[in-house]
C-alpha angles and dihedrals in degrees: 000000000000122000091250083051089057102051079045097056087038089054093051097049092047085045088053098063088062122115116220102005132130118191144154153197108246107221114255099222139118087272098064137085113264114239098022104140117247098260127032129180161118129285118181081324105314123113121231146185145186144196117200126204132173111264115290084013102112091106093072088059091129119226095246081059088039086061103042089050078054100051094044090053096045081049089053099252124124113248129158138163111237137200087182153017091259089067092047093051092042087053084053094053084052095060089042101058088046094061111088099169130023117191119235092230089063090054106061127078 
């Protein structure tokens, strides 16, 4: 497995502890958007995103994903760019503590 596979197996286990939390792998094909980050999802209603990259690899976050981290934040979601599964946890915090009120009917299956 390549270093950029294991922060990406790291970051779906750690996604899949999640309650309450759907989330994908967007395809990387010619039928896809360009830029869009390597997992997408919802947690508790917020949307979020991610663009992984292999430790010590964030500088190789493109511009084109750059953008689109960018256009997802300014949209309020919650988008980054890690390098691994702490930033991804700490970007979960984050929507966490954001959240004041969370409606019964989102927590149940």
């Amino acid at each position: 497995m390549t270093p950029e596979g294991r922060v990406k197996a790291d970051i779906k286990k750690f996604l899949n502890t999640l309650p309450n939390c759907f989330w994908w792998m967007p395809p990387v094909n010619g039928y896809g958007t360009n830029g869009i980050p390597d997992f997408v999802g919802c947690y508790l209603g917020v949307f979020f995103a991610i663009e992984a990259k292999r430790p010590g690899g964030l500088s190789g976050v493109t511009a084109l994903q750059q953008d689109k981290i960018n256009r997802i934040n300014q949209a309020h979601g919650y988008a980054i760019a890690a390098d691994d599964v702490e930033a991804v946890k700490a970007m979960f915090e984050r929507i966490d503590a954001g959240l004041q009120f969370v409606p019964p009917a989102r927590l149940s299956a």
